[in-house]
C-alpha positions as a LaTeX table, in Angstrom:
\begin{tabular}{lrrr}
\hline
Residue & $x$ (\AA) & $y$ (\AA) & $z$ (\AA) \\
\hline
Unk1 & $-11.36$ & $-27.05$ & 7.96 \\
Unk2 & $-10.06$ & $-26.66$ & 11.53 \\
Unk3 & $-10.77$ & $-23.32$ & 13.43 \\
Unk4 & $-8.36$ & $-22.16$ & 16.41 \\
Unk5 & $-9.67$ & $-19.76$ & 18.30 \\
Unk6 & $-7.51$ & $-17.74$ & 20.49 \\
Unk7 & $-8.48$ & $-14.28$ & 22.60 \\
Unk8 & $-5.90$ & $-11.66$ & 23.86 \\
Unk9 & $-6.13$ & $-9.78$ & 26.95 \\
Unk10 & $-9.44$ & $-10.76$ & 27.93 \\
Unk11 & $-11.21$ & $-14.23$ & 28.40 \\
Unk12 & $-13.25$ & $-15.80$ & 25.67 \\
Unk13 & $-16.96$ & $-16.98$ & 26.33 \\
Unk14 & $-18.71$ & $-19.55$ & 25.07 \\
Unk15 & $-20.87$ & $-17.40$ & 23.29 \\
Unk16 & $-18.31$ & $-15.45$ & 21.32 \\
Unk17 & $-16.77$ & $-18.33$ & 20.39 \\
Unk18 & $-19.62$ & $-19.95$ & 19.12 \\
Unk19 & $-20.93$ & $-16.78$ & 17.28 \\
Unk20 & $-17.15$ & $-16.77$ & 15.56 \\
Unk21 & $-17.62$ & $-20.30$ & 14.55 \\
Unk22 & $-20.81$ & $-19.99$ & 13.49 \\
Unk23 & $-20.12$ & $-16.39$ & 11.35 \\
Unk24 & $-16.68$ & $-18.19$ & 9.63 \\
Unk25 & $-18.39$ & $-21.22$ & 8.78 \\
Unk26 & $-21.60$ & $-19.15$ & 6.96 \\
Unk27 & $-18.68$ & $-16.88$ & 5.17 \\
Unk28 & $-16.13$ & $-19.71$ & 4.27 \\
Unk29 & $-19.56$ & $-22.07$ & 3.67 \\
Unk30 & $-18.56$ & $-22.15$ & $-0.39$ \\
Unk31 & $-14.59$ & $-23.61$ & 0.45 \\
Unk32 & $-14.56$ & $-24.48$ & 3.33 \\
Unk33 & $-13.41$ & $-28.16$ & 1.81 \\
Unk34 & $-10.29$ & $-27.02$ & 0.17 \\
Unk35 & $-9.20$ & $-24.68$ & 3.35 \\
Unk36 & $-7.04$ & $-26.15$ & 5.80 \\
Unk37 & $-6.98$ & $-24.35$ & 8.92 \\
Unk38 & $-8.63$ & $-20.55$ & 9.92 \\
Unk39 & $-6.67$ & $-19.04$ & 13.35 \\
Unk40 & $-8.66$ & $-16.61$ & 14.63 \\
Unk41 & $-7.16$ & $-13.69$ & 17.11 \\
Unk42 & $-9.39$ & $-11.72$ & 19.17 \\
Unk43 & $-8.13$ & $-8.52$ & 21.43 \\
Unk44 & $-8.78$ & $-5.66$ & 23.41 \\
Unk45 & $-5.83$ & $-3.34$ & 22.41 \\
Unk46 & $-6.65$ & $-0.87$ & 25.22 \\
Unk47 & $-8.08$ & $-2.65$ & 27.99 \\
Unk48 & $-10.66$ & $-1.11$ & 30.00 \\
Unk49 & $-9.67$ & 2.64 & 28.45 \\
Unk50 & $-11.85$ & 2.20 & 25.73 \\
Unk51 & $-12.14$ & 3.35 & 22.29 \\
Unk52 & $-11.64$ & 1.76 & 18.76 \\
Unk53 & $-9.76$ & $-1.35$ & 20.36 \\
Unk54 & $-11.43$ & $-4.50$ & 19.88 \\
Unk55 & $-9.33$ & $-6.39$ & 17.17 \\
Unk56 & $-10.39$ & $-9.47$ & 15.17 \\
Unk57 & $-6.91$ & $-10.84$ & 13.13 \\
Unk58 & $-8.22$ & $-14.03$ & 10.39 \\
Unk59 & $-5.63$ & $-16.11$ & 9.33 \\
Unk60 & $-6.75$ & $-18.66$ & 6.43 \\
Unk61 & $-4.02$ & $-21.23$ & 5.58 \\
Unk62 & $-4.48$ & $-21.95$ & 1.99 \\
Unk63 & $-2.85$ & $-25.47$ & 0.08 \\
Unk64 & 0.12 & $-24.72$ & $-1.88$ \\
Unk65 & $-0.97$ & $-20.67$ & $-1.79$ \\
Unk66 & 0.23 & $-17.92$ & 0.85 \\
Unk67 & $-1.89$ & $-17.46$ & 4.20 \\
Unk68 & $-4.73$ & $-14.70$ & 3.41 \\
Unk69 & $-4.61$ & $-12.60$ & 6.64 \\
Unk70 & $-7.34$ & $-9.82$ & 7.37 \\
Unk71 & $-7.22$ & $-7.53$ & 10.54 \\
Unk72 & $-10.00$ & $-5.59$ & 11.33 \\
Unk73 & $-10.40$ & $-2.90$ & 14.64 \\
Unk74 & $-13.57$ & $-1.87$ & 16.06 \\
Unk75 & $-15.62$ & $-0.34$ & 19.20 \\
Unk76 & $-17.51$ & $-3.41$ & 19.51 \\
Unk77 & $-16.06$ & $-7.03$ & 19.26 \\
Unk78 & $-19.18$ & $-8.34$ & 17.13 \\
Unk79 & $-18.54$ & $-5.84$ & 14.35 \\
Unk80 & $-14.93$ & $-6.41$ & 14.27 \\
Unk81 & $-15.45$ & $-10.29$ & 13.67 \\
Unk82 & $-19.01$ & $-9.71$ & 11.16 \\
Unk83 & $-16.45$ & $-6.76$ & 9.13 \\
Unk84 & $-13.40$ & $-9.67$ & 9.14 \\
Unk85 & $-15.31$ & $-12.32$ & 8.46 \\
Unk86 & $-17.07$ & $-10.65$ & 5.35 \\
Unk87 & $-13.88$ & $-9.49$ & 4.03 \\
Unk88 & $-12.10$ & $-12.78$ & 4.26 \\
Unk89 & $-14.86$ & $-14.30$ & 2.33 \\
Unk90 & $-14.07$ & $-11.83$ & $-0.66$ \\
Unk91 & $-10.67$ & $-12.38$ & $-0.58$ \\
Unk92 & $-10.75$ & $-16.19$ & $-0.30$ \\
Unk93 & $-12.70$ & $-16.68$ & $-3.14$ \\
Unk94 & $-11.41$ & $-14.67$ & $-5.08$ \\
Unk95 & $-7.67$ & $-16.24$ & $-4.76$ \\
Unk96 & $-9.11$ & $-19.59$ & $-5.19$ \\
Unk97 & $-11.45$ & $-18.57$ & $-8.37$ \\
Unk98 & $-7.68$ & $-17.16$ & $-9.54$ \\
Unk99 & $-6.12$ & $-20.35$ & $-8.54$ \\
Unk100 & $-8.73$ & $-22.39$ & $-10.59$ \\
Unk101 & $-8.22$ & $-19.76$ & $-13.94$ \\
Unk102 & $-4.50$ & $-20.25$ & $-14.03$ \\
Unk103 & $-4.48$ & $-24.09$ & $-13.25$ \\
Unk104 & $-7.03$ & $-24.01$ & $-16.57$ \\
Unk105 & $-5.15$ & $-21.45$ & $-18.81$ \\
Unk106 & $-1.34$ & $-23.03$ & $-17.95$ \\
Unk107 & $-2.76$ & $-26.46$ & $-19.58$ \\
Unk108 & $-0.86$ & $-26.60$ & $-23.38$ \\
Unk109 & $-3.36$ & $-26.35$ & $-26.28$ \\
Unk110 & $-4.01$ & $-29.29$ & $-28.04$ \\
Unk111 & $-3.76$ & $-28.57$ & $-31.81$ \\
Unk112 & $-5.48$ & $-31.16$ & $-34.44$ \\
Unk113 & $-3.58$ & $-31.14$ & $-37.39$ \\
Unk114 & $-5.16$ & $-32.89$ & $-40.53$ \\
Unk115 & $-3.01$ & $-34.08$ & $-43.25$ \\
\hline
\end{tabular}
């Protein structure tokens, strides 16, 4: 799984960005084998004005499946990445648990027939 990590309108430290690696890699822990890439965009819609601004975009390129993209705003830039990160967990297991179900339920039925 390859992260990219990419900030907006303000610079990223080294201690963000290894918080965000560390946070995706404890939510994504249970696929992260059959994910190919996370992009992760962080910004500061407002700039010094303050308020609910700090955005944390996921983007999880799945094989042969569409992207699973979760945006979440906060006050703080830590909540906005622990709220995305948790919620991009859900949602990428639960498309590849539905993934796994159909692969297993589009396989024909094998009949015995005895003579």
């Amino acid at each position: 799984m390859q992260i990219d990590i990419q900030a907006r309108s303000f610079k990223l430290t080294a201690s963000l960005k290894k918080y965000v690696e560390k946070k995706l890699k404890i939510s994504l822990s249970g696929c992260q084998d059959r994910l190919r890439r996370v992009v992760i965009r962080l910004s500061d819609i407002n700039g010094p004005k303050g308020g609910e601004d700090k955005l944390c975009h996921i983007q999880v390129v799945l094989p042969g499946m569409p992207d699973v993209i979760i945006e979440d705003t906060e006050n703080d830039m830590y909540a906005a990445i622990n709220k995305a990160s948790d919620r991009v967990n859900t949602v990428v297991t639960r498309k590849l648990s539905r993934k796994k179900l159909k692969a297993r339920h589009s396989q024909p039925l094998r009949r015995h027939i005895t003579a």
